[in-house]
VMD Tcl script that draws the C-alpha trace (Angstrom):
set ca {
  {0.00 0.00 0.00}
  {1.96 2.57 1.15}
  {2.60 6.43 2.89}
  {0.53 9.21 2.53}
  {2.39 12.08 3.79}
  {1.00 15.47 4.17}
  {1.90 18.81 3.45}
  {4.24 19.17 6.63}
  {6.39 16.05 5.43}
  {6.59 18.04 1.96}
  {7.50 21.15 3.55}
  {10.69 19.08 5.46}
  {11.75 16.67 2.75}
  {11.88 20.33 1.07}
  {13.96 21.53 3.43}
  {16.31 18.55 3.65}
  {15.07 17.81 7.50}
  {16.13 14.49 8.94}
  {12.71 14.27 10.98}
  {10.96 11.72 8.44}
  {14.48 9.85 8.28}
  {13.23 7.06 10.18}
  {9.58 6.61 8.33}
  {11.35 6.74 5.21}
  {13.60 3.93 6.10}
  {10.45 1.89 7.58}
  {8.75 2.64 4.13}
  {12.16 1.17 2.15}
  {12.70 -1.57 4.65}
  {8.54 -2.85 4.33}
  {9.01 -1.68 0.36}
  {6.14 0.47 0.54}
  {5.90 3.60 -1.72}
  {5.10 7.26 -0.51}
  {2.62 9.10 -1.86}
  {1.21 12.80 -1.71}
  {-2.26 14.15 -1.88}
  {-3.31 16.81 -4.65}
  {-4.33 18.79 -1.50}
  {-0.45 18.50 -0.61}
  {0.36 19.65 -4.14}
  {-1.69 22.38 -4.22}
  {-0.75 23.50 -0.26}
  {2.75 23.45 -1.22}
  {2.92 25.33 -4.35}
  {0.66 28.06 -2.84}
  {3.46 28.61 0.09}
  {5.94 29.25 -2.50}
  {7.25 32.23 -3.85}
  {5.73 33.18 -7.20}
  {9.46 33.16 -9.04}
  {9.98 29.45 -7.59}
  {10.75 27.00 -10.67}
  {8.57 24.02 -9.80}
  {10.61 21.83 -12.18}
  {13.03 21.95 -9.42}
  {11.10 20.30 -7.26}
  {11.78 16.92 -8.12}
  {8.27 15.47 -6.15}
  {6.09 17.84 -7.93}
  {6.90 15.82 -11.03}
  {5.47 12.57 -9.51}
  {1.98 11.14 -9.61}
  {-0.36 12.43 -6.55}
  {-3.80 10.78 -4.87}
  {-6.95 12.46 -5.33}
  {-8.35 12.72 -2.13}
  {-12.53 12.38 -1.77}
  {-14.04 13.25 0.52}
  {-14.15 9.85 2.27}
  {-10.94 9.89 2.41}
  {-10.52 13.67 4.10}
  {-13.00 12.40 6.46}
  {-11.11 9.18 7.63}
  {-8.00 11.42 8.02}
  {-10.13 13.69 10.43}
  {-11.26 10.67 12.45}
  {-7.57 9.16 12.71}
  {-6.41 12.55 13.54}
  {-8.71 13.36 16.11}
  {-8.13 9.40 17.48}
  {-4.28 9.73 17.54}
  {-2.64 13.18 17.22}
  {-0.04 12.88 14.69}
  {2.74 14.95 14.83}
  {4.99 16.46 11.92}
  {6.84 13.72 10.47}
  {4.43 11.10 10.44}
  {2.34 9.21 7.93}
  {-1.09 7.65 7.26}
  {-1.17 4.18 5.91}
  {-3.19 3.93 3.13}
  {-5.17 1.01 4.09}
  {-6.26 3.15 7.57}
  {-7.98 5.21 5.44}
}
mol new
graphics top color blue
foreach p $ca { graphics top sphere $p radius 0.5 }
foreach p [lrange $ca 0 end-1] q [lrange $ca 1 end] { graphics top cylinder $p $q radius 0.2 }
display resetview
C-alpha cells in the first residue's frame, strides 16, 4: 500500500530535515511507496514564492492521490483518534 504524507512532510523533505528519516527507512525496509495528496500539491505550491521554478522540485513531477471526501473524512477521524505529529504518515489502508 503505502505512505501518505501530508503537506508538513513536503514542507521538510523540502527543506532537507532528517525528521521523516526514520519513516522513510520503515517505508524502504517494508518496500512500501510514498505518496502525496493533490491537497499537498496544491498546499505546497501556494506557500511558495511566485518566481519558484517548480521543475526543481523533483516530487512535484510525480503522480499524486486524489483525495474524496471519504478519504478527508477518515484522516479527520484518525487525527482526532491519535494526534499525529509532523513527520508522520497515514497508511493507506487506515484510510
Amino acid at each position: 500500500m503505502g505512505y501518505l504524507f501530508d503537506t508538513n512532510a513536503a514542507i521538510a523533505l523540502h527543506r532537507l530535515d532528517s525528521s521523516l528519516d526514520e519513516v522513510i527507512r520503515q517505508a524502504e525496509k517494508d518496500k512500501e511507496n510514498i505518496f502525496f495528496s493533490t491537497i499537498t500539491q496544491s498546499e505546497f505550491i501556494a506557500g511558495l514564492p511566485t518566481e519558484t521554478d517548480l521543475n526543481s522540485i523533483p516530487f512535484l513531477g510525480g503522480d499524486f492521490i486524489s483525495v474524496d471526501s471519504e478519504i478527508a473524512f477518515k484522516r479527520v477521524v484518525s487525527e482526532e483518534n491519535k494526534k499525529i505529529s509532523v513527520g508522520e504518515s497515514l497508511r493507506p489502508q487506515t484510510l
